[in-house]
C-alpha positions in Angstrom: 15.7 -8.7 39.9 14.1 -11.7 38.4 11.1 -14.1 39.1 11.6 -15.8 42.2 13.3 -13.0 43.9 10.3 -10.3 43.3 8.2 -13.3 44.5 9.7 -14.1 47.2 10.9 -10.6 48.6 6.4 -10.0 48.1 5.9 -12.6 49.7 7.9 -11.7 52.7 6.3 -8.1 52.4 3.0 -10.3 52.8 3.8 -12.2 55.4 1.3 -10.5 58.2 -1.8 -10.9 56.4 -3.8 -14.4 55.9 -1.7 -17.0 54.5 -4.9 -17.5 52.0 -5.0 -14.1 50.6 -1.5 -14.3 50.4 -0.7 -16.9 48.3 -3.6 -15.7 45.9 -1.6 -12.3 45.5 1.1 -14.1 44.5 -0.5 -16.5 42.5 -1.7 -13.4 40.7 1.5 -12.1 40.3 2.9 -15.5 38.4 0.5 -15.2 36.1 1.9 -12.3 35.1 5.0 -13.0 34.7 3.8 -16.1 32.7 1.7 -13.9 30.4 4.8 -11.5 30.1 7.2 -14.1 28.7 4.5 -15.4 26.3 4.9 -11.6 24.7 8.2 -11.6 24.3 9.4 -10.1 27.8 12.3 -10.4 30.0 12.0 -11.0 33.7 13.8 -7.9 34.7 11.4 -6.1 32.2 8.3 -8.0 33.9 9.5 -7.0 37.3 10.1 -3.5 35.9 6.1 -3.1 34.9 4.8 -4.6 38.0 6.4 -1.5 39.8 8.0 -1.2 43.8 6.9 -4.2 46.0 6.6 -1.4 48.5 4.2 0.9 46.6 2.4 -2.4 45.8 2.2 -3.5 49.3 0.9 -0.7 50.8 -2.2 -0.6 48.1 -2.6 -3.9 48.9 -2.8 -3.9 52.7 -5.0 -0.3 52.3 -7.9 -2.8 50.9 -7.1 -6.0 52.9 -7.6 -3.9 55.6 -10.8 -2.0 54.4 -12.2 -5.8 53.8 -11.6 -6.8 57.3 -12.2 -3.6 59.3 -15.3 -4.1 61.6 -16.9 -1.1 61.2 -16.6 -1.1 57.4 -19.8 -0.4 55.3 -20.7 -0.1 51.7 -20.0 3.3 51.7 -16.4 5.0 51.7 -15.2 6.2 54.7 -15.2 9.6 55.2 -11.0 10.9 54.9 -11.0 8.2 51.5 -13.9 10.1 50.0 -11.6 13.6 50.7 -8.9 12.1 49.0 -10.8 10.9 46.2 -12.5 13.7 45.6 -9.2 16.1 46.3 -8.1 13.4 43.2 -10.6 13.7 41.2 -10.6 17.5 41.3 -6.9 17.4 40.3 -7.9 14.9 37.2 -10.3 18.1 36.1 -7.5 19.9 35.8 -6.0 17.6 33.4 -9.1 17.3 31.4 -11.6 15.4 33.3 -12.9 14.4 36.3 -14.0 10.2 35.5 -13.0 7.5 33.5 -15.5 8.8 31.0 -14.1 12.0 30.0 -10.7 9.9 29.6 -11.8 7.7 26.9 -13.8 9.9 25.4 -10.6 12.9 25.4 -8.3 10.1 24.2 -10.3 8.7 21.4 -11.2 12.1 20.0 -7.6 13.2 19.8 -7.1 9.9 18.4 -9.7 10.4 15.9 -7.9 13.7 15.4 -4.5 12.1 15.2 -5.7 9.9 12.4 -6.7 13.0 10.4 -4.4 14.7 10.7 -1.6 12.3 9.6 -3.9 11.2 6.7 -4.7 15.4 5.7 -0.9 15.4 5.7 0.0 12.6 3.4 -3.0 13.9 1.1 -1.7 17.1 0.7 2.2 16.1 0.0 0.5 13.5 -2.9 -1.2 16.6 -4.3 2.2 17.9 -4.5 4.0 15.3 -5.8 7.1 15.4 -3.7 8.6 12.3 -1.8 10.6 13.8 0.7 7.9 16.4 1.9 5.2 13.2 1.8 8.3 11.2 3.5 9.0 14.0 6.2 5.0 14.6 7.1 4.2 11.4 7.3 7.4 10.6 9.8 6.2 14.1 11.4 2.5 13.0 11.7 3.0 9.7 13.1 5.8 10.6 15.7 3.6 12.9 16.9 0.0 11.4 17.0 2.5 8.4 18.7 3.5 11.1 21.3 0.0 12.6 21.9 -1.9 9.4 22.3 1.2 7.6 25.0 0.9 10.9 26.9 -3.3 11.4 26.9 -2.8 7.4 28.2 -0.5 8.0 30.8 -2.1 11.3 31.8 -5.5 9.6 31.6 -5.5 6.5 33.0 -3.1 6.4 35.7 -4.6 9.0 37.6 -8.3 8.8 37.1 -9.3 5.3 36.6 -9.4 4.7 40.0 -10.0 8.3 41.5 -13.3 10.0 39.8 -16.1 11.3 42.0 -18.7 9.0 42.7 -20.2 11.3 45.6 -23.3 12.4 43.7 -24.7 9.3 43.0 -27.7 9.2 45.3 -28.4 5.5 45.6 -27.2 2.6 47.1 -23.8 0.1 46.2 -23.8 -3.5 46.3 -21.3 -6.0 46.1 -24.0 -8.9 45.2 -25.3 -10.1 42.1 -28.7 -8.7 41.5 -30.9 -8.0 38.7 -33.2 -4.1 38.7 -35.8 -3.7 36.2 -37.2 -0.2 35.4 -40.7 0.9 33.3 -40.0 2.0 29.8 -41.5 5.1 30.4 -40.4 8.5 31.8 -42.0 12.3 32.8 -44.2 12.9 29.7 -43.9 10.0 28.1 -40.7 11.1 26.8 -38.3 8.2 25.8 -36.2 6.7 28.2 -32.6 6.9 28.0 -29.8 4.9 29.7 -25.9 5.7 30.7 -23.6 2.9 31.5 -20.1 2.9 33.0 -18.4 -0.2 33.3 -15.0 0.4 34.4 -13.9 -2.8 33.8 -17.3 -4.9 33.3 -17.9 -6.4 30.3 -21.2 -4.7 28.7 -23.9 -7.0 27.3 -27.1 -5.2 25.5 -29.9 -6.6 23.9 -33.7 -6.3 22.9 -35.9 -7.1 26.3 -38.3 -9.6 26.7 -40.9 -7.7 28.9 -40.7 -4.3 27.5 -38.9 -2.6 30.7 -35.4 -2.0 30.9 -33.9 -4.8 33.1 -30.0 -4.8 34.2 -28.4 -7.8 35.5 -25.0 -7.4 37.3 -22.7 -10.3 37.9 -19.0 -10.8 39.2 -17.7 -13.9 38.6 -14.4 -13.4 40.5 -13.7 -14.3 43.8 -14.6 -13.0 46.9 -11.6 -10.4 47.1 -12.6 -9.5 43.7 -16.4 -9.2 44.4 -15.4 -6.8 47.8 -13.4 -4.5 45.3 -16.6 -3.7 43.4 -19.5 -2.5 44.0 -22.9 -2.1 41.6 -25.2 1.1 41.4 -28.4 1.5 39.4 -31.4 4.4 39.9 -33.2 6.2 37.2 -33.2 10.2 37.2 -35.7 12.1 35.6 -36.0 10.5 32.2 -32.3 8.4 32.3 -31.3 5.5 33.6 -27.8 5.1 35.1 -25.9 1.8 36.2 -22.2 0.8 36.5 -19.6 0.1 39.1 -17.3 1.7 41.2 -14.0 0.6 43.0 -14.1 0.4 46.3 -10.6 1.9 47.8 -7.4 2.7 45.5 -5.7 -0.7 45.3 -4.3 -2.0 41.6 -4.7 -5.7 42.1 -3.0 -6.8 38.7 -5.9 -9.2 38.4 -6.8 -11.1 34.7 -10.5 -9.2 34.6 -10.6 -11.7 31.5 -10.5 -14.9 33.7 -12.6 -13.1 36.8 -15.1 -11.6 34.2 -17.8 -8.8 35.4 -20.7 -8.7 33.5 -23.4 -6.6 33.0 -26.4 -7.4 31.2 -28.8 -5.2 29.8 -32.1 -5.3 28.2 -33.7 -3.0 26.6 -37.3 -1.9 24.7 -37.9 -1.2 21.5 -37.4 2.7 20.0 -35.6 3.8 23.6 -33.8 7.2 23.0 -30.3 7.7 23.7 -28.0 4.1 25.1 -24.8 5.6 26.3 -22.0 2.5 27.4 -18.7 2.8 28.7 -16.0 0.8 29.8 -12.3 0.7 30.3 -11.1 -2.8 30.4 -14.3 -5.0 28.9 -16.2 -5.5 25.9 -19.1 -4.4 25.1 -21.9 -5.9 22.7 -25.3 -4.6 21.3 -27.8 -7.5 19.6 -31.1 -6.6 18.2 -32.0 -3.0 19.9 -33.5 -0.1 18.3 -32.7 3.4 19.1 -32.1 6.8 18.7 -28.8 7.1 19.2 -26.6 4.7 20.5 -22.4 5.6 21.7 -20.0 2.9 22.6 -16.9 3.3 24.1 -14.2 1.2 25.5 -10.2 1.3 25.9 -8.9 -2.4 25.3 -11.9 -4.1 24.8 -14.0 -5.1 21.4 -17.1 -3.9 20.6 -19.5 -5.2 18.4 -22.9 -4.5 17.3 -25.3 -7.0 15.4 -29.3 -6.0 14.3 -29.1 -2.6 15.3 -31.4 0.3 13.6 -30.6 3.5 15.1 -30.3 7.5 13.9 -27.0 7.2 14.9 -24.3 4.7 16.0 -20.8 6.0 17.2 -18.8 3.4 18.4 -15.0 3.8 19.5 -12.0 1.8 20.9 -8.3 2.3 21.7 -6.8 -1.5 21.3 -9.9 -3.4 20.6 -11.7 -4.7 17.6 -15.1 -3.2 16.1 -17.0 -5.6 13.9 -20.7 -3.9 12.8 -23.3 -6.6 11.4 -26.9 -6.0 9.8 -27.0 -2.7 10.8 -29.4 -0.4 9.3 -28.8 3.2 10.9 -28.5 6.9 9.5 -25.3 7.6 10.4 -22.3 5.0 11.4 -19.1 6.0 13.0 -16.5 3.7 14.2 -13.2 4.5 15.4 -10.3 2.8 16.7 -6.4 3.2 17.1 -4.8 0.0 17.1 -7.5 -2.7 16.8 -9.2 -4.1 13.0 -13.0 -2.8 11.9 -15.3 -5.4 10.4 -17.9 -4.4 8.8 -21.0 -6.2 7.3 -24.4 -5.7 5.7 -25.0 -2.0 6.8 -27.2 0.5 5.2 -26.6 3.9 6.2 -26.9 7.9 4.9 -23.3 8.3 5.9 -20.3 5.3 6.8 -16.9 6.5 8.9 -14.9 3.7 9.7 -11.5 4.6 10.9 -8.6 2.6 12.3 -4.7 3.6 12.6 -2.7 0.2 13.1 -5.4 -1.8 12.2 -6.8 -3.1 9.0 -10.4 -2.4 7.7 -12.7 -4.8 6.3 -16.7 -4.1 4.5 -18.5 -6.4 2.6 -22.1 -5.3 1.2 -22.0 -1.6 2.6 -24.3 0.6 0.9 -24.4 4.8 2.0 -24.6 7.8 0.8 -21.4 9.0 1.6 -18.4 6.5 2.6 -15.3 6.8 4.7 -12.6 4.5 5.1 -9.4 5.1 6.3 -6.6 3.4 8.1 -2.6 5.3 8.5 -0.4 1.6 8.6 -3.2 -1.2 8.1 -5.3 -2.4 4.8 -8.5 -1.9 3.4 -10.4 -4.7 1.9 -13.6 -3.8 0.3 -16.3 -5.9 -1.0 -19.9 -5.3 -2.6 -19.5 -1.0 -1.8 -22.5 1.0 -3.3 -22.4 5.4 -2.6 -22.6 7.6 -4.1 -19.8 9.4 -3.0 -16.7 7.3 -1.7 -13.4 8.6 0.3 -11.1 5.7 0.9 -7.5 6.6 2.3 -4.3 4.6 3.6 -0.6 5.8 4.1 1.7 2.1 4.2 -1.3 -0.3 4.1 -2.8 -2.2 0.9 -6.4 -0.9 -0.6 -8.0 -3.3 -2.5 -11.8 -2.6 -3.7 -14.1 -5.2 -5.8 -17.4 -5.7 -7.3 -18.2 -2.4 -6.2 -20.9 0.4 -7.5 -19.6 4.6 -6.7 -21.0 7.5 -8.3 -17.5 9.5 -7.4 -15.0 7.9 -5.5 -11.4 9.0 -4.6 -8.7 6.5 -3.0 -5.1 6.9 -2.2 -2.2 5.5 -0.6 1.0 6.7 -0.3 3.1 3.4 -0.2 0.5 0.7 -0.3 -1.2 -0.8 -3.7 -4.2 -0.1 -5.0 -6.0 -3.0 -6.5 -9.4 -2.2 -7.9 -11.7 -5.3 -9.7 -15.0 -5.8 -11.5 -15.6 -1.7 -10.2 -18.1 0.6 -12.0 -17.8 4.8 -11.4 -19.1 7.7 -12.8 -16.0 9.6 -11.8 -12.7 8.2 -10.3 -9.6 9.6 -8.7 -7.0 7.0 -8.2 -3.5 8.0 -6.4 -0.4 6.5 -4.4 3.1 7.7 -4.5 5.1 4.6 -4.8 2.5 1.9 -4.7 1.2 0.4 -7.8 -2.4 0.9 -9.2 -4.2 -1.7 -10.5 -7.5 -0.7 -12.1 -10.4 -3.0 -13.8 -13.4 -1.2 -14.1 -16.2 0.2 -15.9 -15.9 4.0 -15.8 -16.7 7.6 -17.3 -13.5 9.3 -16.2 -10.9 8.1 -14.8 -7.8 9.7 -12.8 -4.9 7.3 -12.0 -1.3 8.4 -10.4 1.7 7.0 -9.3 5.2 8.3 -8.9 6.9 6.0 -9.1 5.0 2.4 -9.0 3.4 1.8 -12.2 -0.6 2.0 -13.2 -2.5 -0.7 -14.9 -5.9 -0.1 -16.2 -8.2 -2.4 -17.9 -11.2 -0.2 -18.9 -14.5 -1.6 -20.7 -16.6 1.2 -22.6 -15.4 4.3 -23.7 -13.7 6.8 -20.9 -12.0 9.8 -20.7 -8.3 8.6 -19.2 -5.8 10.8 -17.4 -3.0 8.5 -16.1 0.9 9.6 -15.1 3.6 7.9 -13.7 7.2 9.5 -13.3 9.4 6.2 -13.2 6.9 3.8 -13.3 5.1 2.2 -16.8 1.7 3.2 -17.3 -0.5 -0.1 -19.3 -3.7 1.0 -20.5 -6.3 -2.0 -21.7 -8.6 0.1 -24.0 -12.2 -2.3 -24.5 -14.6 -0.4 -26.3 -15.3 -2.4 -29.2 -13.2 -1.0 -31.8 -15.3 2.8 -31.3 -11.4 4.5 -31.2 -9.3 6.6 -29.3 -8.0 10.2 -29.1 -4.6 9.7 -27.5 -2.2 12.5 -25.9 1.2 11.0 -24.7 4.3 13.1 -23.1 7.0 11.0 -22.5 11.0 12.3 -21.8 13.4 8.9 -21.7 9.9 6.1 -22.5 8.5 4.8 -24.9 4.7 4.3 -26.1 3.4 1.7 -27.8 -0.4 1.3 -29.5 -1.7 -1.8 -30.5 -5.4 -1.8 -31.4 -7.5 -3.3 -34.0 -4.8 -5.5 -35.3 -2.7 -2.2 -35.9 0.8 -2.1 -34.2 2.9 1.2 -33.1 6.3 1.0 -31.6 8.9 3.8 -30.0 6.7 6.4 -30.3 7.2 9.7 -28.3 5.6 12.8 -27.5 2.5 13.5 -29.5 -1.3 13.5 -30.2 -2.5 10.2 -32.1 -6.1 9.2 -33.3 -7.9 6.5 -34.3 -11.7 5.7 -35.8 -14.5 7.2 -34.1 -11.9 8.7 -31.3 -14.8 7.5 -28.8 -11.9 7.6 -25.2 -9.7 10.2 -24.8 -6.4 9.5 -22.8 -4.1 11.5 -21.4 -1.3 9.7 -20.6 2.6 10.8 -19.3 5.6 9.6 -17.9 9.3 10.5 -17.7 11.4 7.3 -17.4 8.5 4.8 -17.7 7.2 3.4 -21.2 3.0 4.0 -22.0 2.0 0.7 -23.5 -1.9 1.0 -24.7 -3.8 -2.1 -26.3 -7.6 -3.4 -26.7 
């Protein structure tokens, strides 16, 4: 089937209803199909996604008829509310009953996908064998690929639109409205807030008045703004707000062209500011907190001026970019989006991406965590004091960078380290090259077979191995010496230092001067080359 026949035989399927709602279904629909061949798709494959025009219909009738049924109210009738709670019982049998337990499930066995892959790799590097590092990584990936497509389908198919709103205890609107609540709860104790967007776009930031005030706003039309409806009430100590859909349909609507906002101010020192959201964004300027958690399934998230204990922030397709943040402990975590991170001072930094490519500039922690499975890591300005930086295919390049101990690997990507300063450093990647310029105490650098550069100032003790790769040492320590212990089988070393030259030498322990760096160097088909 292509374009004009799936629109046509819709609208014929359409044909009863108003002639206005009609053609903006269908109008709906073509943008969809435009959208579709912008990506790359075919028209059968585009009429293939959007499903049966008779499953589609009869969703779209059950709501045009809810809109225009004269006894309809703001709550749902009474055999929809069996159904969805008979739905959302069956959901808790998969693993949760609302839209929040399915991002949060997915993203922690994301997070755990991630891990695991990158524990796999580590361990076959340790090993040094190709085809085990070849056959876990393959392993790891096929099946965190599996595990993720599966928790996706599982997840939000069937409960996006079928969790259990029936214990909400407060009134639904469909209007724009604004509700302000004191900054204050039983006690005194801090107030907290919980946010579930569904497919609202979240919007957080330091209020004016010191009260919490939450503005909701839908943009779309008036078919969109029926299909929605806003709750807010504060419980005991918490505030809750978010929306709910009203009926089951699955409007294929562009929720970035009919946005749903909601905005939300908040005091100074609140406790805990819990946000989620399927299909929106979700932002957090200037707000102070105990803890904040952010979580979303396509959309970005991004947090500027934020001082919390701690942040944990998480996406499936979106982007995170964290600015100015000063916190105790950051975690972000995405699958196939990027991670941007800027400014942050932390006890402990996790940022974590599979498909996507990680960026920090002027990130200072205690303890630091980067990793990505496919995408690069570009490091700027890092200062630990203990540093963990990981990648299987994707490039790692760090620079002008302070680590008491630091250990970074890759198992096909380069390693490009400049202008770096360690106490200890563990350098490794199976067939990528490493490139080392740094000021260090001890150095470990490893490849099998991509070759190692390093370009040391001061004197350090140097184990470096290659198997077919070279191995290039750059030796600047102002003349104090070297104690040098080479192994090679089919290479060559070379030494030429202090004006004194050293060709085809082999196995074998050589000395100069005050012998102020020791280096350990080896490799079987590759030639050791060292010079000052």
């Amino acid at each position: 089937m292509n374009k004009i026949e799936y629109l046509n035989a819709l609208k014929e399927a359409l044909k009863n209803i108003d002639i206005s709602v009609m053609e903006e279904i269908v109008s709906d629909y073509e943008e969809h199909f435009q959208v579709g061949k912008e990506n790359g798709k075919t028209e059968d494959e585009i009429c293939e996604s959007l499903g049966s025009i008779d499953d589609l219909v009869k969703e779209i009738n059950e709501v045009y008829n809810t809109r225009n049924d004269e006894h309809y109210t703001q709550e749902e009738p009474k055999n929809k509310q069996g159904d969805s709670t008979q739905n959302a019982g069956e959901a808790n049998n998969a693993d949760g009953s609302n839209i929040q337990d399915a991002i949060s499930h997915i993203l922690d066995s994301a997070s755990g996908a991630i891990n695991q892959a990158l524990n796999a790799a580590s361990e076959a590097i340790n090993k040094v064998d190709l085809n085990e590092i070849s056959n876990r990584i393959k392993d790891s990936m096929d099946n965190a690929s599996s595990h993720l497509n599966d928790l996706t389908d599982n997840y939000f198919t069937k409960n996006f639109y079928s969790f259990d709103m029936n214990n909400i205890n407060t009134e639904f609107t469909h209007d724009n409205i604004t509700k302000s609540y004191d900054n204050f709860g039983p006690e005194n104790r801090k107030i907290n807030i919980v946010v579930n967007g569904i497919c609202a776009e979240i919007h957080v930031k330091k209020s004016t008045n010191d009260k919490i005030n939450i503005r909701y706003e839908n943009n779309g039309n008036e078919r969109q703004k029926q299909k929605y409806s806003f709750y807010s009430f504060m419980e005991d100590d918490t505030v809750y707000a978010g929306i709910r859909v009203v009926g089951r349909s699955v409007f294929m609507f562009n929720l970035k062209a009919y946005s749903i906002d909601i905005h939300i101010e908040v005091p100074e020192n609140i406790g805990i500011i819990d946000l989620k959201t399927a299909n929106g964004d979700i932002s957090i300027v200037d707000v102070a907190s105990d803890i904040i958690y952010a979580q979303t399934s396509s959309g970005d998230i991004a947090s500027d001026l934020v001082n919390a204990g701690d942040i944990k922030i998480k996406s499936s397709s979106g982007d995170l970019h964290i600015e100015d943040c000063n916190c105790l402990k950051i975690m972000a975590e995405t699958i196939s989006g990027d991670i941007d991170a800027i400014n942050i001072n932390a006890k402990e930094l996790l940022l974590k991406s599979t498909s996507g490519d990680v960026d920090a500039e002027n990130t200072k922690a205690d303890i630091i965590d980067y990793r990505s499975l496919s995408g690069s890591l570009d490091i700027k300005s890092l200062n630990t004091s203990e540093c963990l930086i990981k990648s299987i295919s994707g490039d790692v390049e760090l620079r002008d960078s302070t680590m008491n101990y630091a250990e970074i690997s890759s198992v096909s990507g380069d390693i490009d380290l400049s202008n770096t300063a360690s106490d200890k450093l563990r350098v490794k990647s199976t067939s990528g090259d490493t490139k080392l310029d740094a000021n260090v105490r001890r150095c470990y650098a490893f490849s099998k077979s991509g070759n190692v550069e390093a370009d040391l100032s001061g004197d350090v003790v140097l184990e470096s191995s290659s198997t077919s790769g070279n191995v290039r040492v750059r030796l600047n320590n102002y003349g104090n010496g070297y104690f040098i212990k080479s192994k090679t089988v089919s290479g060559n070393l070379s030494i030429h230092y202090n004006d004194i030259h050293q060709r085809n030498l082999k196995t074998g322990t050589y000395t100069y001067g005050n012998q102020g760096s020791e280096l350990i160097l080896s490799s079987i088909s590759g030639n050791i080359e060292i010079r000052d």
